[in-house]
N, C-alpha and C positions, 0 to 999 in steps of 0.2 A: 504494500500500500504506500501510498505518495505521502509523504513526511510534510510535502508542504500545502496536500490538501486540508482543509477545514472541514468542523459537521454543517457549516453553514456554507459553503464552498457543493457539500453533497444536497443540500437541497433543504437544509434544517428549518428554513424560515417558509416550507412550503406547508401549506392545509396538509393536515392528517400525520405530522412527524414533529415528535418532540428529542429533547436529547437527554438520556438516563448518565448520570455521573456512578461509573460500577465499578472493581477492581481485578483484575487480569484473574481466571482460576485455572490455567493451564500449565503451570508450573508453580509453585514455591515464591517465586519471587513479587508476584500479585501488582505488576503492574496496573497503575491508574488508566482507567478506558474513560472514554464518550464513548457512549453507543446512540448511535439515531434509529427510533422506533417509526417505523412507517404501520399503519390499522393494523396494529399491537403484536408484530413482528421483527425479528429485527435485520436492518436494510442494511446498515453500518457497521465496525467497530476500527477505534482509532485508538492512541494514545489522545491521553488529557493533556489539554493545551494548557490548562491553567498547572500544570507541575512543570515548571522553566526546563528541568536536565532530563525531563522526558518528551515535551511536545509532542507530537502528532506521530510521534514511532511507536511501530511495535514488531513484533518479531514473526517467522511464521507460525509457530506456536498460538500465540495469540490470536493470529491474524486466522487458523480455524475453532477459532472457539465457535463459528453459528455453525461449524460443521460438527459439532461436538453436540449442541443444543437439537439439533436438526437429527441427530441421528438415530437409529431403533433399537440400536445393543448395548442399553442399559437397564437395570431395573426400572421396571414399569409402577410396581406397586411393593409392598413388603413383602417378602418371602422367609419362610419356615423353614427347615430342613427335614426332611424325610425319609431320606434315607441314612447312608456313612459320611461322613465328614469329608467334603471334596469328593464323592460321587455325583453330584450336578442334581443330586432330586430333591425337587422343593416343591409347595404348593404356594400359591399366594393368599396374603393374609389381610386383610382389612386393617387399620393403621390401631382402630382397638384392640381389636386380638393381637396384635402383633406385641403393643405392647404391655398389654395386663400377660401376657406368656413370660415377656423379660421381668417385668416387674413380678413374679412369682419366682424364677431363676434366681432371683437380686435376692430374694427374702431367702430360699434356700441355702443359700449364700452364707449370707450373715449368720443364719443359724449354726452353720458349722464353721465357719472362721471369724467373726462379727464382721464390722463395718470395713476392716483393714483389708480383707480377704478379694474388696472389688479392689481394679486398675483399669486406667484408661493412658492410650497412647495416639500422639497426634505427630502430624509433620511441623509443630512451632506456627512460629511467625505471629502476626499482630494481633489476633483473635483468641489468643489463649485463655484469655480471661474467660470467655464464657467455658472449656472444659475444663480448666483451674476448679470452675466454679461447680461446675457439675461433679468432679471428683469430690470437693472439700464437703458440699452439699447433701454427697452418701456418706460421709465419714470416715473417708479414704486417705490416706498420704499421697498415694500411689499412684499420680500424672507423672507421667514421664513422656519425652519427645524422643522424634527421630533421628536426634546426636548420633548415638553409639555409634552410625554407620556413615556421619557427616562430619559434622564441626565438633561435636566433644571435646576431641584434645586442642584444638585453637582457644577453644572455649575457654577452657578450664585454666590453659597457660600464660592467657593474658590476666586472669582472675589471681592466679599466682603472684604474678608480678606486680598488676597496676591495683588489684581490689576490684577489678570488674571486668566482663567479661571483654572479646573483642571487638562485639555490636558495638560498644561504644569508640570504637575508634575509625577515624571517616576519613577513606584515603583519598587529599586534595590534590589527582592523580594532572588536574590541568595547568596547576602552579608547580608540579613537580620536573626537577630537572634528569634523575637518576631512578626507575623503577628495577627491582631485584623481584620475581618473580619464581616463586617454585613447583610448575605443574600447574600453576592457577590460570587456565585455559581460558583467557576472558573473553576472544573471538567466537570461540566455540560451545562450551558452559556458561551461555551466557547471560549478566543480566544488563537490559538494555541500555539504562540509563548509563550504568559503569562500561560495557564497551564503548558509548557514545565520547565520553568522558577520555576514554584511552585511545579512541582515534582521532581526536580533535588533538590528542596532549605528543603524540606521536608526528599529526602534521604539524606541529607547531617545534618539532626538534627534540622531544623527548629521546631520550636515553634508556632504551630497555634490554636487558639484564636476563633470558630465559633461560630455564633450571631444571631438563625436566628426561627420563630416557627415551622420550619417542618427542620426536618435531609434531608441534601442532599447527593447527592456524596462526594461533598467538607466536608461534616461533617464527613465522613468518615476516610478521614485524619487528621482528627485536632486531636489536642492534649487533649482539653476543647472544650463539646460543650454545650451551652446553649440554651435553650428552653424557646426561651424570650415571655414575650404577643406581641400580636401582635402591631404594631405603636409604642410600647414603649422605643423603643431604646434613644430619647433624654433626657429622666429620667437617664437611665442608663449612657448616657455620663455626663450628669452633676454632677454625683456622681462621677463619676473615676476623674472628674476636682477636685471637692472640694474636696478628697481625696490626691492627688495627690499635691494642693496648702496646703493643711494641714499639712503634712509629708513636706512639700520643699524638694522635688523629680522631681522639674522641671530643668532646662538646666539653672541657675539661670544668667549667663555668654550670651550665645546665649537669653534669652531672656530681658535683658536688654540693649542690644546692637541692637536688632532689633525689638524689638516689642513694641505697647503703645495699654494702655487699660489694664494692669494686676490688678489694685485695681478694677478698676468697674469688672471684669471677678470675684475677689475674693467676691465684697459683690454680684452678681448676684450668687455665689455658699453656699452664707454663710450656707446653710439652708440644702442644698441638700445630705446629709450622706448619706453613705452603707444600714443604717438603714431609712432611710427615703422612698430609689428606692424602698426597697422590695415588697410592696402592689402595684405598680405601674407596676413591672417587674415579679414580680415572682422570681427572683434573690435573693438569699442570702448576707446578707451584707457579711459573712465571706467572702463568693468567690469575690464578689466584691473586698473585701479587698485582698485577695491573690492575684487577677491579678493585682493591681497597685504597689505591692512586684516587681512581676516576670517580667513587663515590663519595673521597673525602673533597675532591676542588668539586662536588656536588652540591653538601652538605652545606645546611640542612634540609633542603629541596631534596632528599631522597627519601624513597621507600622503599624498604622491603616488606614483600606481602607475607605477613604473617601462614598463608597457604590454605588450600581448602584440599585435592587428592594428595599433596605432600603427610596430611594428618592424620594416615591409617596405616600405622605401621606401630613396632611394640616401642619405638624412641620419638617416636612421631610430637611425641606430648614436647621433647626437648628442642624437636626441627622451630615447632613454633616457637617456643621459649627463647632459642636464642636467634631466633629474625625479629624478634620484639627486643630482644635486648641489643640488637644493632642498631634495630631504631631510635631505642633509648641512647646509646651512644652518640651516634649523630645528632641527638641533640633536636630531634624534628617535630617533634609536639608542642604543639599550640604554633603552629607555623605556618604562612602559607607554603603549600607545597610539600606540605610535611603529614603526619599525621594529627588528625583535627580531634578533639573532644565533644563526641555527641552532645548535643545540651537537651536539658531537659526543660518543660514549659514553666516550671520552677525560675529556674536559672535562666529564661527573659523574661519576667516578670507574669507571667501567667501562669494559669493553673491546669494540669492534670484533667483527663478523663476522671470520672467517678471510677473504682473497681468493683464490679460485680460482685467479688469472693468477699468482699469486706462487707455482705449485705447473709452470709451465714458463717458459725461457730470455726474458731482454726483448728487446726488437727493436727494432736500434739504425738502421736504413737509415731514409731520409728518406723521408716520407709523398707519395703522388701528389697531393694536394691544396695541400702547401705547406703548411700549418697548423702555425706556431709557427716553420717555423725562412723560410721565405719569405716569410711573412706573422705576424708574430711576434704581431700583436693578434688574430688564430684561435688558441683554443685546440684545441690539437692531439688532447685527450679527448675531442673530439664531432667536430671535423674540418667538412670546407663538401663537402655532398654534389655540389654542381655543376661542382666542378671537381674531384672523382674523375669525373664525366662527362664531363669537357674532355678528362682523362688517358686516359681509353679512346676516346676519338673521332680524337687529336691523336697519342699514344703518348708525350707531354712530360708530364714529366722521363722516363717508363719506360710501357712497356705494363700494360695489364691484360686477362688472358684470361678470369676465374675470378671469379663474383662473386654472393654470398650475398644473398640480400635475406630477412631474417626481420619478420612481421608488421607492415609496412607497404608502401606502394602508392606509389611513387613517380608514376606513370602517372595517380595523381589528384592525389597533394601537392605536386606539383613544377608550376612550370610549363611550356608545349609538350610536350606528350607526344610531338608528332611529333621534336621536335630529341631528348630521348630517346631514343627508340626508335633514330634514327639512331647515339647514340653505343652504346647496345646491341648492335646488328648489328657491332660489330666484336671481340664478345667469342666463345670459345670455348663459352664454358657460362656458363648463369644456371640458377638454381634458389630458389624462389620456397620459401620454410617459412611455412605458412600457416594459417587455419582456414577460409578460404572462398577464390570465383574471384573475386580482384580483377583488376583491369585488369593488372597487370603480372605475375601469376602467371599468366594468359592469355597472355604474351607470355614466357617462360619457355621452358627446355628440359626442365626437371621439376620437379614440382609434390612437394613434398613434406607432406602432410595434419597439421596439429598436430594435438593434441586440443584439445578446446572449453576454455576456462580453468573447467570443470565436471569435466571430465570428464579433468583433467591434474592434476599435482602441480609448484611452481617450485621454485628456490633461494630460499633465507631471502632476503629484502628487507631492507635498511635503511633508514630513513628518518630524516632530518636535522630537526630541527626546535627551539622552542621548548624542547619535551622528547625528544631522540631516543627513535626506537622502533624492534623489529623485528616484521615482517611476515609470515603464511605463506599460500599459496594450497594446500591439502590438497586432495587427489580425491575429490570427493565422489562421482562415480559413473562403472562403467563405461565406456570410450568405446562409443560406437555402432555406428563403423567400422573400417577398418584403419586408424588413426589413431594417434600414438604423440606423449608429451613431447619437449618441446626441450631437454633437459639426455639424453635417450636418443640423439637423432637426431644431435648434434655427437657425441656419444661414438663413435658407430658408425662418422662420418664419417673422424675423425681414427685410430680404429685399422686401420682400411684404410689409410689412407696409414701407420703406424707412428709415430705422432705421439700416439697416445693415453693418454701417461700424465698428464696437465694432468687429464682428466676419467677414470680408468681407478675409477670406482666402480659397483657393481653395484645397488645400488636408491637412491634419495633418499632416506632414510631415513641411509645412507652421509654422502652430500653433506648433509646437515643436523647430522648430529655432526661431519663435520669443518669447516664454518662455525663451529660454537657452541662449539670446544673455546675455555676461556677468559673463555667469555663470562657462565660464569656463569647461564644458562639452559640447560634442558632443552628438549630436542623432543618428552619428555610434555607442558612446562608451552607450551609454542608450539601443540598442537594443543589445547591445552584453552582456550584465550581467541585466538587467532588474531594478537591486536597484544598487543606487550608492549613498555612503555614500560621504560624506564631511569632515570628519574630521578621523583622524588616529582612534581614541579614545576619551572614554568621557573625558570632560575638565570639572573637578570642579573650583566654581567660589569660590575663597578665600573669607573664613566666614567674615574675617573684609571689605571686599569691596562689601558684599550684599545689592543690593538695591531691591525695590518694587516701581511697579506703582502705588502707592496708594496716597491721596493727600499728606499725609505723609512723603511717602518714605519708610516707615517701615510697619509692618504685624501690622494691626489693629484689635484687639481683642475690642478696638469699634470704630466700621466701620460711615466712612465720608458716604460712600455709603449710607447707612440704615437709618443712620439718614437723610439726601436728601431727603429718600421716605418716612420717617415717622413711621419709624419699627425699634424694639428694635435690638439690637446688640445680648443680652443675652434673651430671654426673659422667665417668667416661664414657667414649663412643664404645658402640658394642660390634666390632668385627662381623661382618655380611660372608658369608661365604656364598664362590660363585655356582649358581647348578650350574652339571654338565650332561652330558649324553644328550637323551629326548628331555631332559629335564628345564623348565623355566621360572622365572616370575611372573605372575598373571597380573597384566595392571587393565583395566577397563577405563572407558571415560564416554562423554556422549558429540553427539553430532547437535546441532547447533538448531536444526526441527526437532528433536525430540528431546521429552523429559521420561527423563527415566523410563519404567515400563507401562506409562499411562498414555503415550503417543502413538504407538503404531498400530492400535485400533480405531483411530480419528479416520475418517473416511480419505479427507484431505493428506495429512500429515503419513499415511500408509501407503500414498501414491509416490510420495517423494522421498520415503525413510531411504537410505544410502544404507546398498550393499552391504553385510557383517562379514566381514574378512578378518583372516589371524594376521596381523605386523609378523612377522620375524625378520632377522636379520640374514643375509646376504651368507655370511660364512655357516652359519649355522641351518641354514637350512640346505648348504651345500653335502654337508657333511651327513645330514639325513634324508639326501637324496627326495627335497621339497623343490617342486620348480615353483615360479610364480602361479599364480590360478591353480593349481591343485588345490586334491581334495583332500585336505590333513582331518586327523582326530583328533581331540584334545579332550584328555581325562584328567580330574582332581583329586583322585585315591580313591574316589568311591564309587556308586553302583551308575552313578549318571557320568554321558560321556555325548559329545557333540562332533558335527562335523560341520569345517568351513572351508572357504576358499582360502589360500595362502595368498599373501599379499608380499612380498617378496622385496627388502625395501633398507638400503642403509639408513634409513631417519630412525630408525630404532636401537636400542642397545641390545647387542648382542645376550644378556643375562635374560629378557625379558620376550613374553610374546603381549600382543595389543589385541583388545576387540571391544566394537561398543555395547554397551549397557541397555539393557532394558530390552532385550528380545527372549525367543526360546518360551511365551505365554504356552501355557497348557489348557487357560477355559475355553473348553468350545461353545459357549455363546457371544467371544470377544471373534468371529467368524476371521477377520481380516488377521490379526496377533496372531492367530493359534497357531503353533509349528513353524511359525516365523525365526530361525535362527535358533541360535544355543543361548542358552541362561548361562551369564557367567558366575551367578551367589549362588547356583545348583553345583558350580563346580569348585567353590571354597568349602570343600568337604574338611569338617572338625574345624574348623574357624570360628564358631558360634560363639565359644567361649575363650577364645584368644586373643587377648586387648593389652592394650597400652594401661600399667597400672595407675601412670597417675594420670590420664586424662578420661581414660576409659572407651577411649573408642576402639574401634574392630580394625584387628591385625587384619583387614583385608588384602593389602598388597604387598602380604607374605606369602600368600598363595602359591603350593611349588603345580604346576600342571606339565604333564607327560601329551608330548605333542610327537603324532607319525604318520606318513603317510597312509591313507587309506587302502593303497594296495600292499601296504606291511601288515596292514589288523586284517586281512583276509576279503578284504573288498576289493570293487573296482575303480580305479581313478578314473 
């Protein structure tokens, strides 16, 4: 779509078309839309004009959401299960039976484990408040998000260091001169406004810095790319430290006025030379040495991106930790061009959404995941999905019977579906709140049908940033089916059980004045621009009046936190040994149409999904007798094994094979998905409980995979 067309440009001011201000539902990342409704359809969708760093863009993703709204292969109405668990048979249920059946499950529930025994698990982002709300509401600890197999360890490492997590740090990528970059795919994993951002910052002469063992898109623009081993990024950052502490090429001013722990940061690097990384990284110390030249006559106009696939490895929690303390060194916070501090509507004079959860009882029992008081470096606000899975497999520290999963797919995000599924089977009830049949809403005991984020209304959003803003997603049209909101569906849930005064409002319209009381905005002036900032412009916080929630107050480069749980601050790199034979590192990532495994059922988005080919490398596929376009197998250790086309290609490290995410669907009612390609989390066999222990997220891209050709397993090429 034309970036520099308008909804009024499409016809907005004509008879019978108005414009619905909604927020993107086609990925995670919930881009601001216009949509223009022509006789209560929809004709349009654009980016919002009125969010300056989005304007009128939007991605193809986006760009099939009416193909998504439009389409027949989702839940129609609620659905039961009837037969085995992921056998496909279900009857449809009327939206009361549906839920006086859970709400009888829920009571079963408590009976045998009380209130603690439910959990619910969501994809994050700005909406949490309402299933915050709806867990605290049953009596639950036990919200937990889709970290363990995302951001977790970013998470949790800036939490380490600054006292909060790394949402609050806003990278001002168009005033920067120097970007360090580790696997964070921004051409391709993309969210809009930030590639818009990096290719404005690019044409204007930026300096970028890529980190990663296969060339992406994003390698494509950088300056420097390196073709690191795989995992080995935190070798590589503890050389640029002790380099960088060598030279006293740090911020020497900003870090003695806010930071404690630079002597132990010094003897943890004493050791770690340009010349030391090389056998570890494959890196050359000279280039090592050249970039902490080029980042220091940068500085403080540089960043390094703390990472997003760099942070699933078992040191991954440390990759982050020390690309945050690079940054802290250079000195680049509160800077333009540097790393900005989210503000909150506090902190420019205005006030906060109302919180839903502060309208029932807290909930003081300890969490089944351990998050915060067992493991005090998880934060306990997003929790580690994998071991609420340990909790219902094991019944330690308590059982769980009762367990919510709203708009995401563990069954793809996680990995072993199979050890999953086993810890599933030991629960009471699952109920899957959803807009389509993903894998784990197949495997459910009822399906409950969201409406399309078209075709629904949210809670007000907030959003942290440079400039806070709030957010609205308004219904732009009819749902299609028996389909109904998720601020409708917990309400109904929790007054069945008597538990419904947390959410006891009768339209959103309700739930939006009692958010906004205070706030100094209208829910006329929110439907009429869709994003409403709070502040003129960013407000840098004066360097001498920086503070940090830390017990400190200051950036701890050795963390109170870590020491609590019993885990080094600095700790040594841990030695990677390389596979050989058939053997690899399995690293996965996505194509730039699709999110994860909820795209290539889009009617639109399954015309254009790009080819699933295995990357390997030139030599190594030589030696296993792989030509390009053959048909390789690739098995995980366990009973599941796929076949793809070899891709045959030096942009990859030889250690590693590549394939994209989100294919290999098994429901045959997703007709276009099914059989589409190989599941790569079907082939992270025993992974499920392999993680990084202090940030908590999933050793995924430890994954060893046994890759040969198909006329060696007994097939035909």
């Amino acid at each position: 779509m034309s970036e520099s067309m308008t909804t009024s440009e499409c016809g907005q001011n004509s008879p019978g078309q108005r414009t619905v201000y909604s927020l993107c539902g086609m990925c995670a990342v919930r881009c601001p839309l216009a949509v223009t409704v022509k006789d209560g359809a929809v004709a349009w969708i654009q980016g919002n004009p009125n969010d300056p760093a989005l304007g009128a863009s939007l991605c193809a993703k986006g760009g099939a959401g009416q193909s998504f709204q439009q389409d027949d292969e989702r839940p129609h109405s609620p659905l039961i299960r009837t037969g085995a668990r992921g056998a496909g048979q279900w009857r449809r249920a009327s939206w009361d039976e549906a839920l006086t059946y859970i709400a009888d499950k829920v009571q079963e529930t408590i009976a045998e484990f009380g209130t603690r025994g439910i959990a619910l698990s969501d994809r994050g982002g700005p909406f949490t408040d309402l299933t915050r709300t709806f867990t605290q509401a049953l009596g639950s600890p036990n919200y937990v998000n889709h970290d363990a197999s995302c951001a977790s360890n970013v998470y949790n490492a800036a939490r380490s260091l600054f006292g909060f997590p790394h949402s609050r740090l806003v990278l001002d990528l168009k005033r920067a001169k120097h970007l360090v970059l580790y696997g964070r795919n921004i051409a391709e994993s993309l969210m809009v406004k930030e590639a818009k951002s990096f290719m404005a910052a690019v044409a204007n002469g930026l300096q970028v810095t890529y980190i990663d063992p296969r060339a992406t898109i994003t390698a494509s623009k950088a300056s420097r790319y390196w073709q690191i081993r795989p995992n080995s990024d935190y070798a590589l950052n503890l050389a640029l430290i002790h380099e960088i502490l060598r030279l006293e090429l740090y911020d020497k001013e900003f870090v003695a006025r806010h930071v404690t722990g630079l002597e132990e940061l010094r003897a943890a690097v004493a050791t770690t030379t340009p010349d030391w990384q090389v056998e570890h990284t494959g890196i050359s110390a000279e280039a090592v040495r050249e970039l902490v030249q080029d980042i220091a006559a940068a500085a403080p106009q540089v960043i390094f991106h703390p990472g997003w696939m760099t942070a699933r490895h078992k040191q991954s929690f440390y990759v982050s930790r020390s690309a945050l303390i690079l940054n802290v060194l250079m000195g680049n916070l509160e800077v333009p061009g540097g790393l900005l501090l989210a503000k909150t509507p506090e902190q420019c004079g205005r006030a906060s959404l109302k919180r839903l959860q502060d309208r029932c009882e807290k909930v003081s029992t300890p969490r089944a995941d351990g998050a915060g008081d067992v493991h005090p470096s998880w934060d306990p606000a997003i929790g580690v999905l994998h071991q609420l899975y340990a909790a219902m497999e094991t019944a330690q520290p308590y059982g769980i019977g009762a367990y919510f999963i709203y708009r995401h797919d563990p069954l793809t995000a996680m990995p072993d579906a199979e050890a999953i599924k086993r810890a599933f089977d030991h629960l009471k009830l699952i109920v899957a709140i959803d807009v389509r049949y993903s894998e784990t809403a197949w495997y459910a005991d009822v399906i409950l049908p969201e409406s399309t984020f078209l075709e629904r209304a949210n809670i007000l959003g907030q959003v942290q940033g440079a400039v806070p803003s709030l957010i609205m997603r308004d219904q732009a049209v009819t749902p299609r089916f028996d389909s109904r909101p998720a601020w409708w569906i917990f309400r109904e849930i929790l007054r069945r059980l008597g538990r419904g005064a947390a959410l006891d409002f009768e339209r959103i319209e309700d739930i939006w004045d009692y958010q906004l009381e205070g706030v100094g905005v209208t829910v006329a002036e929110m439907r009429s621009q869709g994003v409403v900032t709070l502040a003129d412009a960013p407000q840098l916080t004066p360097r001498d009046q920086l503070t940090f929630p830390t017990p400190s107050g200051k950036i701890e480069l050795t963390s109170a936190l870590l020491t609590q749980a019993g885990l080094p601050s600095v700790p040594p790199y841990s030695a990677k040994t390389a596979p050989s034979g058939a053997d690899f590192y399995l690293l996965f990532g996505r194509a730039a149409t699709l999110t994860h495994g909820q795209s290539l059922n889009n009617p639109l988005l399954n015309e254009i999904a790009p080819a699933q080919e295995l990357w390997i490398h030139p030599d190594r596929a030589a030696a296993l007798g792989i030509a390009d376009r053959a048909l390789v197998e690739i098995n995980g250790g366990g009973a599941y094994s796929g076949q793809l086309r070899a891709k045959v290609t030096p942009w990859i490290h030889p250690e590693t094979v590549f394939m994209l995410h989100g294919y290999g669907a098994t429901v045959p009612a997703a007709t276009r998905a099914v059989g589409f390609g190989v599941a790569d989390q079907r082939l992270q066999h025993g992974k499920l409980y392999e993680f990084d222990p202090a940030g908590g997220g999933c050793a995924l891209t430890e994954t060893i995979v046994h890759v040969r050709p198909v006329a060696a397993a007994g097939g035909a090429a």
